[in-house]
C-alpha positions as CSV (number, residue, x, y, z in Angstrom):
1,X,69.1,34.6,9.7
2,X,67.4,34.0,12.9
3,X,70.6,34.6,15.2
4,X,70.6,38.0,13.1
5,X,67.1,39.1,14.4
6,X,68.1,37.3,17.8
7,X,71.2,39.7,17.8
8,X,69.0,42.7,16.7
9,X,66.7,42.5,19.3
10,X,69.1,41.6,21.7
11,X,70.8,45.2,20.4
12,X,67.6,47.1,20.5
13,X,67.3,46.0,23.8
14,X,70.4,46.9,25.3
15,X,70.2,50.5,23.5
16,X,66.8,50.8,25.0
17,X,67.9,50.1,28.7
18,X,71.1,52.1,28.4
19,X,68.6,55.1,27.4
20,X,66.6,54.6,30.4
21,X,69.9,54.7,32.5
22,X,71.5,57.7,30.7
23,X,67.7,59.6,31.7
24,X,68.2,58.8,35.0
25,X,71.8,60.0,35.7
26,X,71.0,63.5,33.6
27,X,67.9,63.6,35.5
28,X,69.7,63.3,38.8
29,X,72.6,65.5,37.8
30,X,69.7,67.9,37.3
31,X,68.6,68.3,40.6
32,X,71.9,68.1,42.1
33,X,72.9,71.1,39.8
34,X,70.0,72.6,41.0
35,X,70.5,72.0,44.6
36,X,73.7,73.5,43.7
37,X,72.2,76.6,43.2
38,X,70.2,76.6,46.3
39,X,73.5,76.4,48.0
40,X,75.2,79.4,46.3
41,X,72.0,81.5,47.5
42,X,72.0,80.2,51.0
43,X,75.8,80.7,51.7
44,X,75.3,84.0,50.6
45,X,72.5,84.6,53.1
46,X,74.6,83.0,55.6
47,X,77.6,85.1,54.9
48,X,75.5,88.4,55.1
49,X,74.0,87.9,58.4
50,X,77.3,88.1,60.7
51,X,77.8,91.6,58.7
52,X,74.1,92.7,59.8
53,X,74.2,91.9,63.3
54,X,77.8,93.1,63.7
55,X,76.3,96.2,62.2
56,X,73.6,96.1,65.1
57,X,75.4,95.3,67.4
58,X,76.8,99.5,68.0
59,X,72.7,100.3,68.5
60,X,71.5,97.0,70.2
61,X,73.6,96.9,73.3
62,X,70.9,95.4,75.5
63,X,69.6,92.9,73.4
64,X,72.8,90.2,73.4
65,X,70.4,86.7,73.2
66,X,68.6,88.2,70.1
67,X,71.7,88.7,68.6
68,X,73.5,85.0,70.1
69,X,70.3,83.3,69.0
70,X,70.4,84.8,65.3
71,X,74.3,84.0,65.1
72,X,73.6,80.6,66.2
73,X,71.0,79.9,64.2
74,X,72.9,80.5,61.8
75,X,75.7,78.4,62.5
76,X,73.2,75.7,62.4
77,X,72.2,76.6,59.3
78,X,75.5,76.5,57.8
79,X,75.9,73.1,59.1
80,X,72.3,71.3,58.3
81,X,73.5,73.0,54.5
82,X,76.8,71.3,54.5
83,X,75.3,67.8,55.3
84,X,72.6,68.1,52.4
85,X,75.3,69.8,50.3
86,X,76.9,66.0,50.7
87,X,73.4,64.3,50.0
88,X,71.3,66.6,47.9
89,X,68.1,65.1,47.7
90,X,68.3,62.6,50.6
91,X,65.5,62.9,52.5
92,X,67.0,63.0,55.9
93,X,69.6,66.4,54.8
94,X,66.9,68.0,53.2
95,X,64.8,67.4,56.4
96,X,67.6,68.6,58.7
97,X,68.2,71.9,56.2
98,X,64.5,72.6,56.5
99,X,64.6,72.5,60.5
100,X,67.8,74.6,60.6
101,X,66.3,77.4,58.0
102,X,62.8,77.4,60.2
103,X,64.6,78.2,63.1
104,X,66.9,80.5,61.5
105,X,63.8,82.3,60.2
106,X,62.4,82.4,63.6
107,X,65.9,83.7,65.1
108,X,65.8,86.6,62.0
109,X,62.3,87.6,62.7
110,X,62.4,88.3,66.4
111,X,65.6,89.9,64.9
112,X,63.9,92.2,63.2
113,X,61.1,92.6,66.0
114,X,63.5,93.7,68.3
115,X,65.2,96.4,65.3
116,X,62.1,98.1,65.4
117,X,63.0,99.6,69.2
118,X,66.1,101.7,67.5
119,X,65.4,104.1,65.0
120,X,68.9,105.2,64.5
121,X,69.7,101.5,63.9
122,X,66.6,101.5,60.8
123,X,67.8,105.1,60.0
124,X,71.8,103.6,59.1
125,X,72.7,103.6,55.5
126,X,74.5,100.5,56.1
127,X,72.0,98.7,57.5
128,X,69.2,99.2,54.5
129,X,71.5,98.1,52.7
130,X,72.6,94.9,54.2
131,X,68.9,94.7,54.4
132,X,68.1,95.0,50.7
133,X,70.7,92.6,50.2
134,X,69.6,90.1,52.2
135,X,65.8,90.4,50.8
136,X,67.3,89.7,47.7
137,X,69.2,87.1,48.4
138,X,66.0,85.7,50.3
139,X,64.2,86.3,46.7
140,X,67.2,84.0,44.9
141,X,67.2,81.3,47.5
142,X,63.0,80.8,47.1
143,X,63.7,80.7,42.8
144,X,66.6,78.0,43.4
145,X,64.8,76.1,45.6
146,X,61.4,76.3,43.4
147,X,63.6,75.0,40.8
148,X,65.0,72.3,42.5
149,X,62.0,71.3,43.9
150,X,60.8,71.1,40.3
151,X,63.9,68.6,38.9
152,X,63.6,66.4,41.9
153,X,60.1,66.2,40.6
154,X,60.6,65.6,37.2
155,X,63.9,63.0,38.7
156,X,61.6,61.0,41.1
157,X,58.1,61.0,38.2
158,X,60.9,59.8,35.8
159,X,62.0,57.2,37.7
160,X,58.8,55.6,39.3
161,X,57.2,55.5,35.5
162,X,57.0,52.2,33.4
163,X,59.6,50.7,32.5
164,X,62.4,52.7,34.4
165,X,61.1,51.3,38.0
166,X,62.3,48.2,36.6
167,X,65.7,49.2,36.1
168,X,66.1,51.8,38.4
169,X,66.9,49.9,41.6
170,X,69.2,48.1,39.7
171,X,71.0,51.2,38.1
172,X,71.6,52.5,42.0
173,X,68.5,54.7,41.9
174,X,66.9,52.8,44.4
175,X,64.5,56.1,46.3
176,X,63.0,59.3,45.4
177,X,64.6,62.3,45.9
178,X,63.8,64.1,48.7
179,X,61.7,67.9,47.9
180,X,63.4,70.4,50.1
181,X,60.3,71.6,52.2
182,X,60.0,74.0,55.4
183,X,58.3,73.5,58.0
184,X,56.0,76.3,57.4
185,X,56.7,76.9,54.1
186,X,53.8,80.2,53.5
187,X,56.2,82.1,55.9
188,X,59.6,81.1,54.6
189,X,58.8,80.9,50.7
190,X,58.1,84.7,51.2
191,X,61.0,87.1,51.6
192,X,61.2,88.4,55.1
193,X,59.5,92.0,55.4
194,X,62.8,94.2,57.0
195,X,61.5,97.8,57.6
196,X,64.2,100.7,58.8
């Protein structure tokens, strides 16, 4: 009879820390999912700013390292994404993908500085509408990232609560996932104001 309890417990036990393993992975999957969405949004941002200055280019024949600083900017986003597409939620990729989007929001606003001097160029059908595009997209990238922001939360409360930080080191779930954060985050968060 007393091996039965023994056995029981010993049961209950193992069920109970196999539940607190099972929360973690779904809670991780989570926020990779969601970081997943963030990168839909972002490579569509990325894919839509060639087209816009291509599209300036025929106006904006004097202003070369405006344009070479936006397209490179880009590129660097496009690589800082593809390293924290490999980690999402290490805290060094999403650290890197926040540098590379400030200064891609930096490159885009003098961008759009510098498109205020051509009023043919903010007059082009084309244009507004790359433009609207891109606010929208920039409207879809600040949702995904509020939401993964939100399961990495809910991932790293999850897993420094009692009794899971006693398993979760053992499990393979040995740090928090990283936020993703810019570096000025009023300025990003919003959509950028483009006016033709």
């Amino acid at each position: 009879m007393e091996m039965i309890i023994i056995l029981v417990v010993l049961a209950l036990l193992a069920f109970w820390v196999a539940r607190i393993y099972n929360q973690l992975v779904e809670l991780q999957n989570r926020h990779e999912n969601g970081f997943s969405q963030i990168e839909v949004q972002l490579k569509r941002r990325y894919d839509l700013i060639p087209n816009l200055v291509e599209t300036a280019k025929a106006y904006m024949n004097h202003e070369r390292e405006t344009l070479e600083a936006v397209i490179n900017a880009r590129n660097d986003a496009v690589a800082g994404l593809a390293a924290a597409a490999g980690k999402p939620g290490d805290a060094a990729a999403m650290s890197e993908l926040a540098g590379a989007e400030g200064i891609l929001g930096s490159a885009m606003s003098r961008f759009n500085v510098t498109m205020e001097a051509y009023p043919d160029l903010k007059a082009s059908a084309n244009m507004a509408q790359l433009s609207e595009e891109l606010t929208s997209t920039e409207n879809k990238v600040a949702f995904a990232r509020q939401a993964f922001n939100d399961q990495v939360t809910e991932f790293n409360t999850y897993r420094n609560s009692f009794p899971p930080v006693l398993f979760a080191s053992t499990f393979g779930f040995s740090s928090d996932a990283a936020l993703m954060e810019f570096e000025d985050s009023q300025e990003i968060q919003a959509a950028p104001k483009v006016s033709f």
